[in-house]
N, CA, C and O atoms as CSV, one atom per row, in Angstrom:
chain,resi,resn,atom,element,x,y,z
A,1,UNK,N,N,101.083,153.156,156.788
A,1,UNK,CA,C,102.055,153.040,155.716
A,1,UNK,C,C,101.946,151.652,155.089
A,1,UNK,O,O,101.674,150.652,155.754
A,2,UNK,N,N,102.204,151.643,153.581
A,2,UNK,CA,C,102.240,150.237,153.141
A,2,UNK,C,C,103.534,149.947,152.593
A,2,UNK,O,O,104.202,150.843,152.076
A,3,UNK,N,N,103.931,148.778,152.665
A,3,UNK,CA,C,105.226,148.327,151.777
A,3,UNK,C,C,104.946,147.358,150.912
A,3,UNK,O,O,104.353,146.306,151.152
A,4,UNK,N,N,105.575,147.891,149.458
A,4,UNK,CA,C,105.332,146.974,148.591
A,4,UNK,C,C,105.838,146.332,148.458
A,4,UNK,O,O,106.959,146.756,148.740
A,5,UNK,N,N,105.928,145.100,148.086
A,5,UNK,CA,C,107.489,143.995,147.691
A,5,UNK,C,C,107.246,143.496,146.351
A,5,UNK,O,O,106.070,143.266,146.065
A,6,UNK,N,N,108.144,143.285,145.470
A,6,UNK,CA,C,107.654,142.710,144.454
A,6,UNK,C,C,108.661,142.155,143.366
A,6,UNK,O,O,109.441,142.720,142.599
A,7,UNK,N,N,108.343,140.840,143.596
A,7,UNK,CA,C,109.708,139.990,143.180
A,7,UNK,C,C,109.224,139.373,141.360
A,7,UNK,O,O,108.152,138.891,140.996
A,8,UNK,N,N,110.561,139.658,140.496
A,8,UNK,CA,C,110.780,139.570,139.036
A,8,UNK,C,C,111.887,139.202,139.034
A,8,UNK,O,O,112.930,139.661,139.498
A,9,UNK,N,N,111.442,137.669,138.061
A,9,UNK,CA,C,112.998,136.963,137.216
A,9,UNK,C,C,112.699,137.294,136.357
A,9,UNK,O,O,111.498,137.353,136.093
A,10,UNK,N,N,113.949,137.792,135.228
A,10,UNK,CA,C,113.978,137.587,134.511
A,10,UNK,C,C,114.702,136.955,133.625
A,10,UNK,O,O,115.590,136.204,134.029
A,11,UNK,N,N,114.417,137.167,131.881
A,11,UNK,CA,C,115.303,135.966,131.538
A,11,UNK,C,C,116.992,136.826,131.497
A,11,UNK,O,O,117.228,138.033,131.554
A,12,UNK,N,N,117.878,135.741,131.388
A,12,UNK,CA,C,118.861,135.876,132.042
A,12,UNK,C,C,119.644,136.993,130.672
A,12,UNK,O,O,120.789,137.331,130.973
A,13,UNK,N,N,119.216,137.461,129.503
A,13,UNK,CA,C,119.632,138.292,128.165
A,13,UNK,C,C,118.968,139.644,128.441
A,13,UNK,O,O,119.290,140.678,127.855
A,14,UNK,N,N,117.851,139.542,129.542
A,14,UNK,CA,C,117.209,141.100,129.454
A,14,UNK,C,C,117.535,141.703,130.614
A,14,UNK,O,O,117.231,142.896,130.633
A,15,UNK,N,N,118.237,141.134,131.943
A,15,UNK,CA,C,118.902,141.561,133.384
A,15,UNK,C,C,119.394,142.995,133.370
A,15,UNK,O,O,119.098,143.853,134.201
A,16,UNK,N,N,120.353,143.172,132.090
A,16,UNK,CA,C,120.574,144.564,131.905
A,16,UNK,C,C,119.906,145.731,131.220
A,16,UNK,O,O,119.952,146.928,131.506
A,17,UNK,N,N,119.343,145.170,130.355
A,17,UNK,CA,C,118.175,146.129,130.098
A,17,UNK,C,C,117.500,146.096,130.621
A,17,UNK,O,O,116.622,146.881,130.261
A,18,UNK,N,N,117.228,145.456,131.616
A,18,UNK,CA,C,115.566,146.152,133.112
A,18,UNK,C,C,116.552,146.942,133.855
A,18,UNK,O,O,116.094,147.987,134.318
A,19,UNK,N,N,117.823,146.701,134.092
A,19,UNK,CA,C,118.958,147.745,134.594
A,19,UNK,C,C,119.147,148.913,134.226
A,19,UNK,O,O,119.839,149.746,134.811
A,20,UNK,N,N,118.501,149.066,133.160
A,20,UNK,CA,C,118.854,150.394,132.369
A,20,UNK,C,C,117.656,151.176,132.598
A,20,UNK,O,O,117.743,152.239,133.211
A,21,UNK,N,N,116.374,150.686,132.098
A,21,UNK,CA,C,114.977,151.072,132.335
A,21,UNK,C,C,114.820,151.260,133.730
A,21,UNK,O,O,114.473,152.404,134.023
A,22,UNK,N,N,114.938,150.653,134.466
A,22,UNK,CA,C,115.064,150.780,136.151
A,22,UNK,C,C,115.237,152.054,136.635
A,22,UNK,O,O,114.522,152.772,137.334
A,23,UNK,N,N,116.817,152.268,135.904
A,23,UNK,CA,C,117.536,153.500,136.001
A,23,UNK,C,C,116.781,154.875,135.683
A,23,UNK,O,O,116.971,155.904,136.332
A,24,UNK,N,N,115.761,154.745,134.433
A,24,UNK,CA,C,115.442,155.645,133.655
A,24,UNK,C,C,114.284,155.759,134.731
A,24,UNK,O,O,114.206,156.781,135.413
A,25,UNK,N,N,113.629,154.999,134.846
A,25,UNK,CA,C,112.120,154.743,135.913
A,25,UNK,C,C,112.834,155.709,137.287
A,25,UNK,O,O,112.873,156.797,137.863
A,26,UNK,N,N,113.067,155.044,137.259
A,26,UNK,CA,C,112.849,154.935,139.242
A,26,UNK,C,C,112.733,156.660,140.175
A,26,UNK,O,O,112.100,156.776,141.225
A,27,UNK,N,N,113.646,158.081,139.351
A,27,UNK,CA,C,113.208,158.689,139.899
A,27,UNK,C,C,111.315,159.480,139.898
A,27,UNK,O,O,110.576,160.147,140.624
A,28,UNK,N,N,111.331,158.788,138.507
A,28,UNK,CA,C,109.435,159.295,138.211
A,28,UNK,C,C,108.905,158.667,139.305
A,28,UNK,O,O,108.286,159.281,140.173
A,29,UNK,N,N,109.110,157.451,139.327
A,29,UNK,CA,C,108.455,156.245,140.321
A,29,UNK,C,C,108.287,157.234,141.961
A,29,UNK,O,O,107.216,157.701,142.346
A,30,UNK,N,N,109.568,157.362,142.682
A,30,UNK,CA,C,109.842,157.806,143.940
A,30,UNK,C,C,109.068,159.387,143.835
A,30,UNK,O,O,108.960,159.765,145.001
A,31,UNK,N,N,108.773,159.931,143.353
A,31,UNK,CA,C,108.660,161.288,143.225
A,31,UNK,C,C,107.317,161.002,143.172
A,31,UNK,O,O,106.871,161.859,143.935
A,32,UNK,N,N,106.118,160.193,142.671
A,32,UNK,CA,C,104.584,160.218,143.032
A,32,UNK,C,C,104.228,160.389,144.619
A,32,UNK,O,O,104.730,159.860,145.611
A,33,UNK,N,N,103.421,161.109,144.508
A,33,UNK,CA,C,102.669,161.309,145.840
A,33,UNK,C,C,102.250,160.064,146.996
A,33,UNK,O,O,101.273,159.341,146.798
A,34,UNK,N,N,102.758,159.985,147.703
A,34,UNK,CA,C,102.752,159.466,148.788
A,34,UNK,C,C,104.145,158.512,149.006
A,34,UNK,O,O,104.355,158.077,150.138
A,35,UNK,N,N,105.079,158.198,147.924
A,35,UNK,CA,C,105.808,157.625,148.102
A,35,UNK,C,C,106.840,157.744,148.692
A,35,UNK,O,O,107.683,158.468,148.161
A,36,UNK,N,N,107.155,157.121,149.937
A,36,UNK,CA,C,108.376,157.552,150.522
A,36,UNK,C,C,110.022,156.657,150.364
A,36,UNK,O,O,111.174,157.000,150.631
A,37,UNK,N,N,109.614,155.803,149.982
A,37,UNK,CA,C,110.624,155.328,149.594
A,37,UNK,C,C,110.866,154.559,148.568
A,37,UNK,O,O,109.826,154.458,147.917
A,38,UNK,N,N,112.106,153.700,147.887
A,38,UNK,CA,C,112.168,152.717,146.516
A,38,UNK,C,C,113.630,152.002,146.697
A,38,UNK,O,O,114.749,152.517,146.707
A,39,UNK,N,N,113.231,150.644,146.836
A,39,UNK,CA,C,114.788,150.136,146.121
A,39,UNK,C,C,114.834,149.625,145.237
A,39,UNK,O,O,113.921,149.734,144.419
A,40,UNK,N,N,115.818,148.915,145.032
A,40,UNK,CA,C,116.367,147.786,143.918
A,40,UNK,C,C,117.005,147.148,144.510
A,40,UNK,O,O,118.036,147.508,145.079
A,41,UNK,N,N,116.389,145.732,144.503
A,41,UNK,CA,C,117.464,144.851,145.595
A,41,UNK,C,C,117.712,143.385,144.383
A,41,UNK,O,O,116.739,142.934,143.779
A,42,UNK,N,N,118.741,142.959,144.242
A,42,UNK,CA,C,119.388,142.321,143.805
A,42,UNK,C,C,119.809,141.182,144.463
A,42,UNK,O,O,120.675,141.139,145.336
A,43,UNK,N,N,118.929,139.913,143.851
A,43,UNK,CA,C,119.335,138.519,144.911
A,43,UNK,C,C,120.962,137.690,144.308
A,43,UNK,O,O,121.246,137.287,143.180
A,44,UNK,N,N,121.777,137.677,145.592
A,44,UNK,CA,C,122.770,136.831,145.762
A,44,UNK,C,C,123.175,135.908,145.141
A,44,UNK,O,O,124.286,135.748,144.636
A,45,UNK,N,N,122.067,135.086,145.150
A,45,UNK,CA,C,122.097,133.759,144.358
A,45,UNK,C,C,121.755,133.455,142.888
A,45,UNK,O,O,122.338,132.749,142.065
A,46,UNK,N,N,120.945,133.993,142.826
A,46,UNK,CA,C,120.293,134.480,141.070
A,46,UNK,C,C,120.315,135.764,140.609
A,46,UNK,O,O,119.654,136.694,141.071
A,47,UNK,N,N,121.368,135.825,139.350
A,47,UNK,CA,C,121.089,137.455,138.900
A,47,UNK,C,C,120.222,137.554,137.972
A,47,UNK,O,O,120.227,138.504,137.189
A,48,UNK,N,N,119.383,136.620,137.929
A,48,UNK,CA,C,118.051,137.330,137.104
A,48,UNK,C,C,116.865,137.340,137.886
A,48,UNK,O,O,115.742,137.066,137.464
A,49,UNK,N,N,117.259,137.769,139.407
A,49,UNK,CA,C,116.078,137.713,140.333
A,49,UNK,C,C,116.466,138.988,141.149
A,49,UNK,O,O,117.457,138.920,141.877
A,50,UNK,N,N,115.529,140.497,141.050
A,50,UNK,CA,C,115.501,141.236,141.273
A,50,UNK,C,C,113.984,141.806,142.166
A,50,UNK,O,O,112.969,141.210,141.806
A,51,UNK,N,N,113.818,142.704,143.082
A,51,UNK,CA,C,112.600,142.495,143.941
A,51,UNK,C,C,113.005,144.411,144.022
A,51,UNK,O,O,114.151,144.784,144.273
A,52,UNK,N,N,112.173,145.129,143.835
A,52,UNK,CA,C,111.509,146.403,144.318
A,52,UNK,C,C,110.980,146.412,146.030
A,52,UNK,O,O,110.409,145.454,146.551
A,53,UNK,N,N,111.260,147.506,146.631
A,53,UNK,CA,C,110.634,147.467,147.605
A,53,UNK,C,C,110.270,149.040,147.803
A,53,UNK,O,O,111.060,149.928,148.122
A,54,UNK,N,N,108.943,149.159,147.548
A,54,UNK,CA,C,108.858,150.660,148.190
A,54,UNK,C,C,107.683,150.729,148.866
A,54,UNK,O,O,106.704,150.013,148.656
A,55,UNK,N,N,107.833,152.096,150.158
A,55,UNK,CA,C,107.084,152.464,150.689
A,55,UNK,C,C,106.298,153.623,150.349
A,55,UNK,O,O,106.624,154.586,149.656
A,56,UNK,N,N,104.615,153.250,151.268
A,56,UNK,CA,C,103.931,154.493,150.873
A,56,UNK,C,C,102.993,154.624,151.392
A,56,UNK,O,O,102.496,153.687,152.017
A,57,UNK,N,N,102.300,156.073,151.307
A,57,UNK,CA,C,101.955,156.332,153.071
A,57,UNK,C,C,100.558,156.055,153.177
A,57,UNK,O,O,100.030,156.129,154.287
A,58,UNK,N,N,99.719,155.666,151.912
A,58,UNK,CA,C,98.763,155.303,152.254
A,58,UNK,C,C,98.366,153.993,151.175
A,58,UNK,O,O,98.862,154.169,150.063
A,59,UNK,N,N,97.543,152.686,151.314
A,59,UNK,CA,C,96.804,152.433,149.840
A,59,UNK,C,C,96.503,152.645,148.511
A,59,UNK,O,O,96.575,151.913,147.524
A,60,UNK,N,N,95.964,154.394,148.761
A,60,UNK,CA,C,95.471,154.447,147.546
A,60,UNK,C,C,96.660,155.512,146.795
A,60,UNK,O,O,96.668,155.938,145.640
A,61,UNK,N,N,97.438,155.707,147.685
A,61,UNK,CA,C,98.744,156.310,147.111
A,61,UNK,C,C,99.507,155.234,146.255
A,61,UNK,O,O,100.168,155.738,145.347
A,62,UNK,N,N,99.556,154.022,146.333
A,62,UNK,CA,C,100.138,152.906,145.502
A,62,UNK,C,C,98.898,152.625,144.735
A,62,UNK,O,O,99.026,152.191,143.590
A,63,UNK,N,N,97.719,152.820,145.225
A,63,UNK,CA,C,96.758,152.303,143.920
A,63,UNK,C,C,97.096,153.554,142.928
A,63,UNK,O,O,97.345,153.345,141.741
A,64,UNK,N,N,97.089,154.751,143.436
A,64,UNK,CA,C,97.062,155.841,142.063
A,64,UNK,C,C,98.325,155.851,141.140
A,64,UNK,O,O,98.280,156.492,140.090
A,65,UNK,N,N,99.670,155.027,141.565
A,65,UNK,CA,C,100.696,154.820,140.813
A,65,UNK,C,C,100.176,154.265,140.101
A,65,UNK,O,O,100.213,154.743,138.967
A,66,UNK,N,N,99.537,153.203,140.249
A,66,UNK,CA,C,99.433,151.540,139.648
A,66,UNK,C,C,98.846,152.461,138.588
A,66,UNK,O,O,99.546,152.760,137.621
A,67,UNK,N,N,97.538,152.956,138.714
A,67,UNK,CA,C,96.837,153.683,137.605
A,67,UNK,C,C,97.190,155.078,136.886
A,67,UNK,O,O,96.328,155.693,136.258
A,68,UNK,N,N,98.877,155.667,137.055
A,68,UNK,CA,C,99.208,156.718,136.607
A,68,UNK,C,C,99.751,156.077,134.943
A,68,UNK,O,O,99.726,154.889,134.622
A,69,UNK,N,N,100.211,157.216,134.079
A,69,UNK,CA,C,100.819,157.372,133.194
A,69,UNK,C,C,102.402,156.371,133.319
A,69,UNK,O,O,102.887,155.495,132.604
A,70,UNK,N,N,102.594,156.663,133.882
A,70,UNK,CA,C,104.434,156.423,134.797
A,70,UNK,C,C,104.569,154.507,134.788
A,70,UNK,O,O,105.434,153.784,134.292
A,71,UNK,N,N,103.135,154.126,135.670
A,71,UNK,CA,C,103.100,152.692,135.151
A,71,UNK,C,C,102.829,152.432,134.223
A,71,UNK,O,O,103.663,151.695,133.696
A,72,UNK,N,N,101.893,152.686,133.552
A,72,UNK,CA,C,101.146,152.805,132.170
A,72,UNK,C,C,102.304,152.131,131.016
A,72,UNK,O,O,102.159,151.202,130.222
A,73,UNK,N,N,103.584,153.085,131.317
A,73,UNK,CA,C,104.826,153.179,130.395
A,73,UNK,C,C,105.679,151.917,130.740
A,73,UNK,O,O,105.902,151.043,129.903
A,74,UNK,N,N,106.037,151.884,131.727
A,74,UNK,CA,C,106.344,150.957,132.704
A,74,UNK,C,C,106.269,149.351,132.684
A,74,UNK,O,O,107.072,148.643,132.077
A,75,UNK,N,N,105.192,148.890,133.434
A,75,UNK,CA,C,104.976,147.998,133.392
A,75,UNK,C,C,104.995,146.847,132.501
A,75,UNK,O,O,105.498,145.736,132.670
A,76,UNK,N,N,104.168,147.465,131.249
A,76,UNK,CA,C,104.210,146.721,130.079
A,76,UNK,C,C,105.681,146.456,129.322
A,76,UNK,O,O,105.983,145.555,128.540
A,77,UNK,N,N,106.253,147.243,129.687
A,77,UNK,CA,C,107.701,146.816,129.101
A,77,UNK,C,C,108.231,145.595,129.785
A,77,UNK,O,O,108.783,144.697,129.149
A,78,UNK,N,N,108.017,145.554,131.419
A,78,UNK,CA,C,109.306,145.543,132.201
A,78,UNK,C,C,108.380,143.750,131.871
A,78,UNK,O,O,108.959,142.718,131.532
A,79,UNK,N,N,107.257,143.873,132.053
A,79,UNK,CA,C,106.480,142.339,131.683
A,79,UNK,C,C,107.267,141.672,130.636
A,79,UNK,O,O,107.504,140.501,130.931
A,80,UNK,N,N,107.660,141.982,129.712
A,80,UNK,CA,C,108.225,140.972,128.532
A,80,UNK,C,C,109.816,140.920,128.361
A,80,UNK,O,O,110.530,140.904,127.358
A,81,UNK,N,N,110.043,140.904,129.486
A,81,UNK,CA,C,111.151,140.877,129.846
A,81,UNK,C,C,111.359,139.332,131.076
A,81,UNK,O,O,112.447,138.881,131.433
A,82,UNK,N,N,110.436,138.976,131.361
A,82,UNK,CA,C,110.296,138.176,132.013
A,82,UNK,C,C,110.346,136.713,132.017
A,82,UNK,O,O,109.735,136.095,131.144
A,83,UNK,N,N,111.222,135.915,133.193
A,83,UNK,CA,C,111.568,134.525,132.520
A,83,UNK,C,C,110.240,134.019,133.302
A,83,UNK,O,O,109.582,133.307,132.543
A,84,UNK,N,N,109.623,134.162,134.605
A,84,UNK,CA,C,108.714,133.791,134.985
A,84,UNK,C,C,108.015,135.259,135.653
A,84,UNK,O,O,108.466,136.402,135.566
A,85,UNK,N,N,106.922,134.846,136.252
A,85,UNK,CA,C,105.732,135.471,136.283
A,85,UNK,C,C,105.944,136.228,137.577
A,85,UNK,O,O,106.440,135.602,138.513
A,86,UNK,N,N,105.520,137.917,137.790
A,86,UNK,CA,C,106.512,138.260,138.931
A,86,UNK,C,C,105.324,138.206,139.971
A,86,UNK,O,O,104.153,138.394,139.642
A,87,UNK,N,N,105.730,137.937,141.225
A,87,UNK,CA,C,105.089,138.096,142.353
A,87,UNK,C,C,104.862,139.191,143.261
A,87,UNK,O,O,105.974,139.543,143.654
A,88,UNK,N,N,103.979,139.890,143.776
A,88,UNK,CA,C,103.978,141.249,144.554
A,88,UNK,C,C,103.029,141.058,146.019
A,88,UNK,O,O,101.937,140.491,146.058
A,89,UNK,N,N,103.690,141.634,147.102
A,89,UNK,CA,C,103.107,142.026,148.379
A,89,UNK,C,C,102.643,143.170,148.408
A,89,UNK,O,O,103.229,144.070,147.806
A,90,UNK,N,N,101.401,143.424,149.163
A,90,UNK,CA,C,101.669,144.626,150.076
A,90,UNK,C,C,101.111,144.426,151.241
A,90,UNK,O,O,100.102,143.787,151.541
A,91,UNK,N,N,102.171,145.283,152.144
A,91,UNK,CA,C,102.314,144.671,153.593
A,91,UNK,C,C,102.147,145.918,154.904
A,91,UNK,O,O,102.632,147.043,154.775
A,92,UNK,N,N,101.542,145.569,155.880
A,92,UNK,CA,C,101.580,146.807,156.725
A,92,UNK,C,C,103.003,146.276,157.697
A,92,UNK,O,O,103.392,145.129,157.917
A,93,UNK,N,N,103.550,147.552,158.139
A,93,UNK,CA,C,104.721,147.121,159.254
A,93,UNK,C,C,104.172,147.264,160.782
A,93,UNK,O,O,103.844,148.296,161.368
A,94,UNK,N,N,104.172,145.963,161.236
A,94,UNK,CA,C,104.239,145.516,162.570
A,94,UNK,C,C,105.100,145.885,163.342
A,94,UNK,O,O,104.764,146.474,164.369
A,95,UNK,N,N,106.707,145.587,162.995
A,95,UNK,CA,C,107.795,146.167,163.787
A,95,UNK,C,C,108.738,146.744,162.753
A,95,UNK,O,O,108.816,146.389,161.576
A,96,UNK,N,N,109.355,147.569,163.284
A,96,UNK,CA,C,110.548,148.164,162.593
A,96,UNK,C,C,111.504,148.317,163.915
A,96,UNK,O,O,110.975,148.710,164.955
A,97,UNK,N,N,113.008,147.990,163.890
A,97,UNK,CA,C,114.173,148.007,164.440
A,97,UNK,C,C,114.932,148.459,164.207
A,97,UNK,O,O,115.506,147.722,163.406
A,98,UNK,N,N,115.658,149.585,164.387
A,98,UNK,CA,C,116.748,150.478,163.333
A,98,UNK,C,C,117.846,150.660,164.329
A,98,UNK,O,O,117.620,151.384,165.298
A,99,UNK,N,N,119.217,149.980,164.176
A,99,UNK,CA,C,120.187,150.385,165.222
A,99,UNK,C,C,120.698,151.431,165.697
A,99,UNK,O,O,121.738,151.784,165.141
A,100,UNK,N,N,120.415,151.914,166.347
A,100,UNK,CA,C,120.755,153.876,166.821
A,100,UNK,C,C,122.345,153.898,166.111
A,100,UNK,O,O,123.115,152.977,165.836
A,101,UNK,N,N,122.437,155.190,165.976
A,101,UNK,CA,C,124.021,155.157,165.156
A,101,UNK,C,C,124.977,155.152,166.581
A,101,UNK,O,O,125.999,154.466,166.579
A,102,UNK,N,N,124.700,155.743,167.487
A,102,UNK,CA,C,125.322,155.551,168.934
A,102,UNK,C,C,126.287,153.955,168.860
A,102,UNK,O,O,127.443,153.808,169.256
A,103,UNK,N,N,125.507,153.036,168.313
A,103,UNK,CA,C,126.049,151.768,168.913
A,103,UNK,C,C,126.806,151.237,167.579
A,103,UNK,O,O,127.528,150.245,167.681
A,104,UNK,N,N,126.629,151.970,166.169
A,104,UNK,CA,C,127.702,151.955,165.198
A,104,UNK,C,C,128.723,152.796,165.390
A,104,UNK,O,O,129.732,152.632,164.705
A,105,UNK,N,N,128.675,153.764,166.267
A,105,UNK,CA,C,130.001,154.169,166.671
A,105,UNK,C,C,130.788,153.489,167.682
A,105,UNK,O,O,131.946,153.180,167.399
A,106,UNK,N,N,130.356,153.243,168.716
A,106,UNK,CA,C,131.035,152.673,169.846
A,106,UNK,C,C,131.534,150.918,169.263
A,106,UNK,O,O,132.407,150.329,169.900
A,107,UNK,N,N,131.053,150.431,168.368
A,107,UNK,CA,C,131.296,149.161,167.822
A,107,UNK,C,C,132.832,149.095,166.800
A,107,UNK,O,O,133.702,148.242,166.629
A,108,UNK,N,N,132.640,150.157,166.401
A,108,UNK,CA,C,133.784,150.377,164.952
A,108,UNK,C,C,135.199,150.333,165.781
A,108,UNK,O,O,136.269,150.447,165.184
């Protein structure tokens, strides 16, 4: 499996319109083949600093997004929207830790 990460500021007048496009995107995005997952994560400290994270089950399952129609449309928009230049991972998972729900019950 790979995880993508991929961190975009933007400038601080277009935050809601990548909010909107996001919106419009994201189920085409999740619905390509191999993809199992997508967020939108929203940093704390800066609201014009927003980071994607999705998973997918192989390489060339994120290479064939990169090269579908879907980015095609995509990308080039979400680029000029930008206060600086966005940065992207992709990462294999080493560990994953998930708290059994057992111990969110007995905690509450």
């Amino acid at each position: 499996m790979i995880t993508r990460i991929v961190k975009m500021t933007f400038r601080e007048e277009e935050v809601g319109r990548f909010q909107e496009l996001f919106e419009g995107w994201r189920h085409r995005i999740v619905a390509r083949p191999g993809c199992r997952k997508l967020e939108l994560l929203h940093d704390v400290a800066d609201p014009r600093v927003f980071f994607t994270h999705s998973e997918w089950d192989h390489e060339n399952d994120l290479e064939a997004y990169r090269r579908s129609a879907t980015f095609a449309e995509v990308w080039p928009v979400v680029k000029t929207l930008f206060a600086e230049r966005a940065e992207a991972w992709s990462l294999h998972t080493e560990h994953r830790m998930v708290r059994p729900v057992a111990d969110e019950q007995t905690s509450a």
